[in-house]
N, C-alpha and C positions, 0 to 999 in steps of 0.2 A: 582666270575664269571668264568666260565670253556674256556677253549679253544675255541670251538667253537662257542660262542657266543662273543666272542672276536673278533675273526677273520669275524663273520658277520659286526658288529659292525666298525669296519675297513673299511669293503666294503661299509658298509650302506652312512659313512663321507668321501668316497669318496677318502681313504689315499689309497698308493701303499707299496709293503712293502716284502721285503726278507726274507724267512722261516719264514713265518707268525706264524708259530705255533710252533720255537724253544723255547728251555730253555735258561736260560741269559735273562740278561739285554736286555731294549729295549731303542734305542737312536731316539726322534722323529727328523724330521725334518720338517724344515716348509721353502719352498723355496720360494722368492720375485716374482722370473715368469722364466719359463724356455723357454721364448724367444730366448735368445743368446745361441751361441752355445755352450760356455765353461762350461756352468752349468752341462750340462750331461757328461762331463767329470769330473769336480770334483764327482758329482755322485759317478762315477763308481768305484773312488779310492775308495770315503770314505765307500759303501759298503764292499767295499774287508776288510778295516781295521776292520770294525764292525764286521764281519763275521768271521774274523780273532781271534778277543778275543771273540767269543763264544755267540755275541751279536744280539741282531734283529734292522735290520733298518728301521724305518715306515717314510715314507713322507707323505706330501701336498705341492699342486703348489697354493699358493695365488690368482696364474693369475694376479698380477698388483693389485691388490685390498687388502687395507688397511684395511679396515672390512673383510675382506674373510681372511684374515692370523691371524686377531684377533678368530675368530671364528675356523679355525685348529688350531691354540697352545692350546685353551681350549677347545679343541676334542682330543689335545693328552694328556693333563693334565689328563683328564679325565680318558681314557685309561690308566694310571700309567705307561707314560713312565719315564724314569730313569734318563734321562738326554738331553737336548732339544737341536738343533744345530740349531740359526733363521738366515737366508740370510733377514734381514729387508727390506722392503718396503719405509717404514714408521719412520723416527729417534724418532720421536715424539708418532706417535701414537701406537706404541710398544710397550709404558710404560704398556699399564695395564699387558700384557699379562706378563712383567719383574715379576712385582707385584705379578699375580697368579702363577708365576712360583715359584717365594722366598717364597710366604707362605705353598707352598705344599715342600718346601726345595729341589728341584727340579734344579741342577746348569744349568746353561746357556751359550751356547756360541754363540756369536755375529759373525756370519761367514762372512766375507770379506766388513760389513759392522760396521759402528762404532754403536755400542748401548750404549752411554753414560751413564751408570749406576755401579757401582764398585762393584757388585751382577752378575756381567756378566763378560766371559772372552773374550778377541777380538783377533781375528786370523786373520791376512790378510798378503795382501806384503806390503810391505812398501809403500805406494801410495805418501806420498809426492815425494818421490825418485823416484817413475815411474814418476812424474811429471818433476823433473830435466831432467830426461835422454829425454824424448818426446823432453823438451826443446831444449835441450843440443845437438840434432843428426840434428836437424832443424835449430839450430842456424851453427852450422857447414857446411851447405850447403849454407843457406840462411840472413849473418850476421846481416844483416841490409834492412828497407823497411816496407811495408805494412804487417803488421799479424792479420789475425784473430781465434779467439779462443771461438771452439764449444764446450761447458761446455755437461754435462750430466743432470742428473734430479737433477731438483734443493730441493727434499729432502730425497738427499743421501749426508752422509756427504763426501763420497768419491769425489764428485765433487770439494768441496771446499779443499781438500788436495791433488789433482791433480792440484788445481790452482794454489795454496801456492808456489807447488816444481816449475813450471814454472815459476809465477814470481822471482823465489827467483835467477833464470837462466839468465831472461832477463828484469830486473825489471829496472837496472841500465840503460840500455841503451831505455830502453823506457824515463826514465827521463830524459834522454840526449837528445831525441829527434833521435835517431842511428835507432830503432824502434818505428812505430807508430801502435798502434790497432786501426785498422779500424772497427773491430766490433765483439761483444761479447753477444755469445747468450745461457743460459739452454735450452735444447732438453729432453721436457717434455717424461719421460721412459725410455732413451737412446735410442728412436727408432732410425734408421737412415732414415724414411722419414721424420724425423723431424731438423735430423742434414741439410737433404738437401734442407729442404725451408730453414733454418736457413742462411745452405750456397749459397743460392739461394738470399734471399734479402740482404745480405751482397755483393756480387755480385753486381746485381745491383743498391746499392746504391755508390758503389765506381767505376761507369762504368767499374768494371772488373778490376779492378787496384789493385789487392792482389798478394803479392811475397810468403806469407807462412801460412799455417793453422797448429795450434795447435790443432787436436782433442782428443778428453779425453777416447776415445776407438775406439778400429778397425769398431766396428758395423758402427758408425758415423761418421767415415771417409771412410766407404765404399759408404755413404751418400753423404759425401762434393767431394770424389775424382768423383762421378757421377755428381752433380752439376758444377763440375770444367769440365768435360769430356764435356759437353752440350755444354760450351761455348767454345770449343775448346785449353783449360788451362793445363798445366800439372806445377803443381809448389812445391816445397816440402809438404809432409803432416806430420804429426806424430799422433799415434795413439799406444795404448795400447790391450793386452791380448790373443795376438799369435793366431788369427783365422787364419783360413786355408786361406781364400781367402785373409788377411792382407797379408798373407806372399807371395802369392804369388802376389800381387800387388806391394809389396816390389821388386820383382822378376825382375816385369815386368817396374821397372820404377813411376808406378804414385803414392804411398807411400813409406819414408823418413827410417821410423821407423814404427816397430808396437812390443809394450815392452812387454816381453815374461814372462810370471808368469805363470807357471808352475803348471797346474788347478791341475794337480794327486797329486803333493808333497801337496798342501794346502787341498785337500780332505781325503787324506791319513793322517795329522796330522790332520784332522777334525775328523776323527774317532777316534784316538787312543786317545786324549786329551777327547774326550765325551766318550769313555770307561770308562776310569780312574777315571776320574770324577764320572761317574756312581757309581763306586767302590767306592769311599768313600775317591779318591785323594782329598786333596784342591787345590785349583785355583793357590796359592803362590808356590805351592807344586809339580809342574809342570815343569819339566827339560826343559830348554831354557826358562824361561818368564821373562819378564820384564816387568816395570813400564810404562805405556804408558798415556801420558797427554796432548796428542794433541790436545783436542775435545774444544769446544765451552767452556766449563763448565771449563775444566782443573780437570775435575776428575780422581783420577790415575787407574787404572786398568791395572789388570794381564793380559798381550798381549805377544804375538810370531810374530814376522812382518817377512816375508820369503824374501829375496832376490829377486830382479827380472834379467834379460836378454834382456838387447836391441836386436832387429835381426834389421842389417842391409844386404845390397848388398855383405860386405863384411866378414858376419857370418853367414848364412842360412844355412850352411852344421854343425849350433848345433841345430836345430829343426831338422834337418833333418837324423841326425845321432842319436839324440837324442829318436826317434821313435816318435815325435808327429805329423810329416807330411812325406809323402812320396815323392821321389825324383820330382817325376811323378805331383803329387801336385804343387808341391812350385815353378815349372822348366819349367811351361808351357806356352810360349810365353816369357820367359825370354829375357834380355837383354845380350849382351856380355858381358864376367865378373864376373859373380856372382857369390859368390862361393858356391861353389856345386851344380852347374848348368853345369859347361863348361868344 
């Protein structure tokens, strides 16, 4: 098939795609939904890297749909790309496309979600551990009392290993009776108008009587801290993934934490690790991996789990020095204090 019926072919399925028409390796991607904001910055890294080793990047946006990302990975199959990068939707209904991808020998990587398969390599931060820290900056404010805790979609495994790292924070003193969860809800997509009925009838069923929210991303605690706003509340939040406005709610008082993962570094190893691969690296074969057997199953797979960054009131000036938010941004309506603010 020549170039240009390729590249129609491309357009026809609806994929997006950098120097459509270079030589190299092509790394597909297949994204979960590019709702949130941090997706198009991981993006932007992992092009650069692809671009970098001489590579083409083809995507698809799922849009939220489990059949719809089935249907792009066996549109990029198709197309012969070289090597697949899936942000999954879906833990479960992912498998076939794992399937179609191994029998075309075709390696895989499980990007910032767990793909339970040992045919797949998994890249993310460490999410239990953003779980401790949400905990950990919350409990530090707010030791003891009512918490409730707004889970994410309940099929992404990342929800249940953000919940892991916070119990494992304040597990002990829930048993003690020190903290009580007053109420515990999945926020079907991560929307956050769902975190905020979630924190809306948690609310009202404890007449307002919540000391602290655990959220599982900044999206839906942008949710809970509007919820919270309505009834006149400002009480600790914690929330993950360094959006613009987390930080600057961090800024201003009505969020705790919001844990800071660093979308360019994991985009940027998104590429270079689907280069390699492409090439004819193996998965074992991959500098920094290790063994990762966290999942449901306890299947081992070849993982890189990146570090994460708390940002609190009294470290904004490392996102902000760091270049991923501007002074101007993060500093707007600030409280006295902050640093890199004042």
């Amino acid at each position: 098939m020549n170039k240009l019926i390729i590249a129609a072919a491309v357009a026809a399925a609806g994929f997006t795609g950098s120097a459509a028409l270079a030589e190299g390796m092509s790394i597909g991607v297949s994204w979960a939904s590019f709702q949130e904001e941090r997706w198009k910055i991981d993006e932007a890294a992992m092009v650069a890297a692809i671009e970098a080793a001489g590579n083409t990047y083809v995507s698809a946006d799922a849009e939220s749909s489990s059949a719809k990302q089935l249907t792009d990975i066996e549109a990029l199959i198709t197309q012969g790309v070289d090597a697949l990068v899936i942000n999954a939707w879906d833990k479960d209904a992912i498998a076939p496309a794992i399937e179609a991808a191994a029998n075309e020998g075709i390696p895989v990587i499980g990007y910032d979600r767990l793909i339970e398969d040992d045919r797949t390599f998994y890249l993310t931060f460490d999410n239990i551990g953003v779980g401790r820290i949400i905990a950990k900056s919350v409990q530090a404010v707010q030791p003891s009392g009512n918490y409730a805790i707004i889970k994410g979609d309940p099929g992404d495994p990342n929800a249940m290993f953000l919940l892991q790292g916070m119990m494992e924070v304040i597990g002990a003193d829930v048993d003690a009776g020190k903290i009580k969860i007053v109420g515990e809800s999945f926020s079907d997509g991560w929307k956050p108008e769902n975190a905020q009925k979630n924190m809306e009838q948690i609310l009202t069923a404890n007449d307002n009587n919540v000391d602290a929210v655990l959220s599982e991303n900044d999206g839906m605690a942008g949710g809970v801290v509007a919820a919270l706003s309505a009834q006149g509340l400002v009480i600790p939040v914690g929330g993950q993934d360094g959006d613009l406005a987390a930080i600057n709610r961090v800024a201003r008082g009505t969020q705790t934490v919001s844990v800071w993962k660093d979308a360019r570094d994991l985009g940027k190893a998104a590429g270079e690790i689907a280069s390699a691969l492409a090439a004819g690296t193996s998965m074992d074969a991959i500098e920094g991996a290790t063994k990762f057997t966290g999942g449901e199953k306890g299947i081992a797979i070849n993982a890189i789990l990146l570090e994460p960054t708390p940002l609190t009131r009294d470290n904004l000036s490392v996102a902000i020095n760091g270049g991923h938010i501007t002074k101007e941004q993060a500093c707007a309506g600030a409280l006295p204090g902050v640093d890199g603010c004042n």
